[in-house]
C-alpha positions in Angstrom: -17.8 1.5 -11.7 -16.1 -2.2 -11.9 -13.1 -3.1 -9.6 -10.8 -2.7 -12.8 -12.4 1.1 -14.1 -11.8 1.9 -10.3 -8.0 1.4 -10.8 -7.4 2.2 -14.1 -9.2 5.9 -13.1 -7.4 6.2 -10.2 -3.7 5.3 -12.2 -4.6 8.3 -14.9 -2.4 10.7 -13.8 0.4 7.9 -13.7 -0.7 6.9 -16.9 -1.1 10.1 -19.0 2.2 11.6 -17.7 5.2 8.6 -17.4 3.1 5.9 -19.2 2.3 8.2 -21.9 5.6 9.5 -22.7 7.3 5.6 -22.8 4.4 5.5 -25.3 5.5 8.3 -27.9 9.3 7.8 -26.7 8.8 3.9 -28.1 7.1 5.1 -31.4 9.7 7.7 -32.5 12.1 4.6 -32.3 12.0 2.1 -35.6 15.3 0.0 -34.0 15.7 -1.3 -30.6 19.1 -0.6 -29.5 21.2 0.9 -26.7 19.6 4.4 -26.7 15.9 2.9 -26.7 16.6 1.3 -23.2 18.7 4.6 -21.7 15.7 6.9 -22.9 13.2 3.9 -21.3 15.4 4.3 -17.9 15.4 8.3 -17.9 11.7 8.0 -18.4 10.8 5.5 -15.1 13.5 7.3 -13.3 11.3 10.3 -13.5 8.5 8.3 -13.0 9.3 7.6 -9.3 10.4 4.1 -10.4 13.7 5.0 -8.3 17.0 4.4 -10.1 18.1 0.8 -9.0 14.4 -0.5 -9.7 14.6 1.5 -13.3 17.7 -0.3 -14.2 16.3 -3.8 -13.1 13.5 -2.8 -15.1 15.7 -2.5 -18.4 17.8 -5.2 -17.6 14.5 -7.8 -17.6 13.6 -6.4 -20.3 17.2 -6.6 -22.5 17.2 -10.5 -21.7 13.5 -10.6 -22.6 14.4 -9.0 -26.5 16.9 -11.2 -26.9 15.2 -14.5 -25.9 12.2 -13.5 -27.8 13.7 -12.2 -30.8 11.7 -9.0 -30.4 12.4 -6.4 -33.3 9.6 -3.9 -33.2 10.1 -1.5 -30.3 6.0 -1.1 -29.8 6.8 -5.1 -28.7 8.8 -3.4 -25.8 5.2 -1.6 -24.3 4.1 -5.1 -23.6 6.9 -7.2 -22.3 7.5 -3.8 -19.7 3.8 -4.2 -18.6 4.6 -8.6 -18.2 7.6 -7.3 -16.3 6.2 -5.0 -14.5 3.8 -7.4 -13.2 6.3 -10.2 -12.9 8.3 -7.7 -10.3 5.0 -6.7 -7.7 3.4 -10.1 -7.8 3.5 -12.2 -4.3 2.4 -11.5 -0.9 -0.3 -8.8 -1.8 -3.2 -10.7 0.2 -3.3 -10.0 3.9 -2.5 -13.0 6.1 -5.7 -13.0 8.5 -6.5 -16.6 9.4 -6.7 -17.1 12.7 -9.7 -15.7 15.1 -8.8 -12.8 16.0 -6.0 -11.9 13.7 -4.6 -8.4 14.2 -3.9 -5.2 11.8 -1.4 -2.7 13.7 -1.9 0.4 11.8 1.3 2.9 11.6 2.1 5.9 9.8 2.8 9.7 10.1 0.2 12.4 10.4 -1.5 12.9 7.2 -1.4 10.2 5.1 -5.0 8.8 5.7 -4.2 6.5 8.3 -7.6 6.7 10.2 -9.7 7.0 7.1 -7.6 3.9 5.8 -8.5 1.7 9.0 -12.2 2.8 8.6 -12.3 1.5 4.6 -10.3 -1.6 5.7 -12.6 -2.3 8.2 -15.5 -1.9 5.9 -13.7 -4.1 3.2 -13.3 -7.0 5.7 -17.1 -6.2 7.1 -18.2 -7.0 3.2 -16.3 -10.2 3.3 -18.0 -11.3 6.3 -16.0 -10.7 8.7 -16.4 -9.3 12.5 -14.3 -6.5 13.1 -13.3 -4.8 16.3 -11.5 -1.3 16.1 -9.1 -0.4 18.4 -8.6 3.4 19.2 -4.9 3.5 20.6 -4.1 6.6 19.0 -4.9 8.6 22.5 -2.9 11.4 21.6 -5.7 13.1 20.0 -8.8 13.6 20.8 -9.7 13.8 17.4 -8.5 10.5 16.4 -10.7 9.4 18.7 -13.6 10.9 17.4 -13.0 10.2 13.3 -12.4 6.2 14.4 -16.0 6.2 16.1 -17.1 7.9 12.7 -16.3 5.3 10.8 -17.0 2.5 13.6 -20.8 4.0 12.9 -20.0 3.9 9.2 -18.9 0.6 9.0 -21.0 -1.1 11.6 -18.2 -2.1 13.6 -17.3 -2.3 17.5 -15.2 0.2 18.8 -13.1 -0.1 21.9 -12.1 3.1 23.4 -10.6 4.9 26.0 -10.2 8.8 27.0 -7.4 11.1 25.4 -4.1 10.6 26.8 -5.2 6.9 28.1 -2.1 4.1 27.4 -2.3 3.1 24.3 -1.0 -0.2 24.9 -4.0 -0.9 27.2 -6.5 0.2 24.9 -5.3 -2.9 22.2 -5.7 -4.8 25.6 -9.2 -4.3 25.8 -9.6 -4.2 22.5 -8.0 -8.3 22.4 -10.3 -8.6 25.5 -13.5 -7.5 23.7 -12.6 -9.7 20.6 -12.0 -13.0 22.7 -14.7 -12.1 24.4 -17.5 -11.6 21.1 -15.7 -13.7 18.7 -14.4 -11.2 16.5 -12.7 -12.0 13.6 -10.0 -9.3 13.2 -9.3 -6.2 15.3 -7.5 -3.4 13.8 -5.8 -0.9 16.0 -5.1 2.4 14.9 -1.8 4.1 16.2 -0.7 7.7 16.5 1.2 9.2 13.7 4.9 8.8 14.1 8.1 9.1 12.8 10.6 6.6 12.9 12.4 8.9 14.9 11.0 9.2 17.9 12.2 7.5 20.2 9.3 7.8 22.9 6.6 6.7 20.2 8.4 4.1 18.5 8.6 3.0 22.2 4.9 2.5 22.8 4.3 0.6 19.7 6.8 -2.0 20.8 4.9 -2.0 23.9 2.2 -2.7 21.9 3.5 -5.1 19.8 4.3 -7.1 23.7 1.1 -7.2 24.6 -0.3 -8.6 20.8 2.2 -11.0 21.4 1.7 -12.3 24.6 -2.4 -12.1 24.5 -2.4 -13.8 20.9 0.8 -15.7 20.6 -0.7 -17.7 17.9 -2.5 -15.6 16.0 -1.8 -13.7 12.1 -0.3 -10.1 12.7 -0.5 -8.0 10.0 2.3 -4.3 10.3 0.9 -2.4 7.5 2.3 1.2 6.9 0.2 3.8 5.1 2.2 6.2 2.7 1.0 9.0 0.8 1.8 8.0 -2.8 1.8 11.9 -3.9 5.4 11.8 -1.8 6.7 9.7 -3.9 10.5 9.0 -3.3 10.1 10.2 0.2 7.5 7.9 0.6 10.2 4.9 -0.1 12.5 6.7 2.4 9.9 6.7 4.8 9.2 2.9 4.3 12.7 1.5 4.7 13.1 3.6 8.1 10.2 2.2 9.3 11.1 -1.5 8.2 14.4 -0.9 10.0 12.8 0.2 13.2 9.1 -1.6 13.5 9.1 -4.3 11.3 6.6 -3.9 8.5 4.7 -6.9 6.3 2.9 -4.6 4.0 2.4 -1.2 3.1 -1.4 0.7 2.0 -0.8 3.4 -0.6 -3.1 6.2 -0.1 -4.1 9.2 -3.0 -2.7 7.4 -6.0 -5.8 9.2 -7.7 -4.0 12.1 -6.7 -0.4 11.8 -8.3 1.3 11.2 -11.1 3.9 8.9 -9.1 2.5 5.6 -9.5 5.7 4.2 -10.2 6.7 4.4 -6.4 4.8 0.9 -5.9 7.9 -0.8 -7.8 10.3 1.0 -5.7 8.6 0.0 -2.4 8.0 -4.0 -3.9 11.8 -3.6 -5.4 14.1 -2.2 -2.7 12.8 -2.9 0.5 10.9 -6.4 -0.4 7.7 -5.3 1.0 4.6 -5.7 -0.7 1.9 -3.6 -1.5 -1.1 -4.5 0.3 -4.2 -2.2 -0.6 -4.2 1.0 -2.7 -6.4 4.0 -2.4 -7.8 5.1 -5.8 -10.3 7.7 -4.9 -12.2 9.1 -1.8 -15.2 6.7 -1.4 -15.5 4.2 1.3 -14.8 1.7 -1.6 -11.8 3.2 -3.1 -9.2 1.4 -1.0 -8.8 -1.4 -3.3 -6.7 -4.9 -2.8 -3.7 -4.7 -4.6 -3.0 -7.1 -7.4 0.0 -7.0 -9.5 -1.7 -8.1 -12.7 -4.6 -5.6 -12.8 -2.4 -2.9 -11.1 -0.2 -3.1 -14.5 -2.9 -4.0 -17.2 -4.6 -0.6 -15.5 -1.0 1.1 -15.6 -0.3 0.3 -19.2 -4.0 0.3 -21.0 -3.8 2.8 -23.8 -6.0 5.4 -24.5 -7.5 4.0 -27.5 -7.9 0.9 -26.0 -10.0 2.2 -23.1 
């Protein structure tokens, strides 16, 4: 299966539920007026669009009619998928150009956060990179275990310590161990955490201290892995971790698994933080770059166009 069937599978349930009904909804129109574009915004309301980005989304698309001339409302299907895909371009690609550069994984329990790290790592291995993973979420054993998993997987160094070790000095050795072989990227796992606690929150600023003062210069990348099938939660969950950590891009796991696809434009939207990869299935190669273009030709293709 191509890089494009991947997505467009994995976006069904989006597609067949709030896609699908912005479909019919636009056919059972023969005007475009007022009530077209309220019924539009009730639709990517429920949708998980999120009601500020839903009435952005309308509002583009209002000045869009009106420059064009547009008359037909099944003209309206294509100018949302342009807009659409006007709102989550820029700042997909991961910024990883020095050697080492370094991916600080963060999340809460459950998302995929592990399994994530392990397909990232494999994704970079592909593009020729050297990868290094760092296993500083000590508070379970099991972390531990899963990262080494997919260290074997993915043919990639792991740097380690026991259960209940500092995970601060773990990334440590881990920077050690890339200077050392001339790794490319390291990628340090973290334990799950809420934004609320204090004590955990804590230790990833500590870790953030020693990225910073054993690779001043290098590319740091805060990614945040959400579990799309949450959906508005998952935007909540976003902007409290942007307050307190500092995020540049956010991995958005189980979209294969939801019908809330339309949380992407709320994250992009409201908090400015772009969507970095997106997990479209349970494969070692279903955590997929994100691009804005593909991610909305795949959101709006029709069923008789497939």
């Amino acid at each position: 299966m191509g890089l494009f069937s991947k997505i467009k599978q994995g976006l069904k349930k989006t597609r067949d539920s709030v896609v699908g009904q912005i479909d019919s909804m636009l056919k059972s129109f023969t005007k475009i007026d007022d009530e077209l574009f309220e019924e539009l915004e009730e639709l990517l309301v429920m949708g998980d669009v999120g009601v500020a980005t839903a009435t952005k989304i309308t509002d583009e698309l209002k000045k869009k009619v009106k420059k064009q001339g547009v008359k037909d409302p099944q003209e309206i299907y294509t100018l949302l998928e342009q807009t659409v895909a006007e709102m989550l371009r820029g700042g997909e690609e991961l910024s990883l150009n020095t050697k080492p550069s370094v991916i600080l994984v963060i999340g809460v329990n459950g998302v995929g956060k592990t399994t994530t790290i392990g397909k990232l790592a494999n994704n970079l291995r592909l593009q020729g990179k050297k990868v290094i993973l760092a296993a500083a979420d000590t508070f379970r054993a099991a972390a531990i275990e899963q990262l080494e998993i997919w260290a074997d997987r993915c043919s990639c160094d792991i740097v380690k310590q026991s259960e209940g070790s500092d995970p601060a000095a773990v990334v440590f050795d881990a920077i050690s161990a890339a200077k050392a072989r001339g790794a490319d990227v390291i990628i340090c796992d973290t334990a799950g955490r809420l934004h609320n606690k204090k004590y955990l929150m804590d230790e990833l600023s500590k870790i953030s201290r020693i990225i910073d003062r054993e690779l001043p210069d290098a590319d740091k990348e805060y990614l945040l892995v959400l579990d799309a099938t949450t959906g508005q939660n998952a935007v909540n969950q976003a902007r409290e971790f942007k307050n307190a950590a500092g995020i540049t891009g956010i991995v958005l796991t189980k979209l294969d698994g939801t019908a809330k696809g339309g949380v992407v434009l709320s994250i992009k939207e409201e908090l400015d933080v772009p969507v970095k990869y997106i997990g479209v299935g349970e494969q070692i190669d279903d955590l997929q770059p994100f691009n804005s273009d593909e991610f909305a030709k795949a959101l709006f293709t029709r069923d008789d166009k497939e």
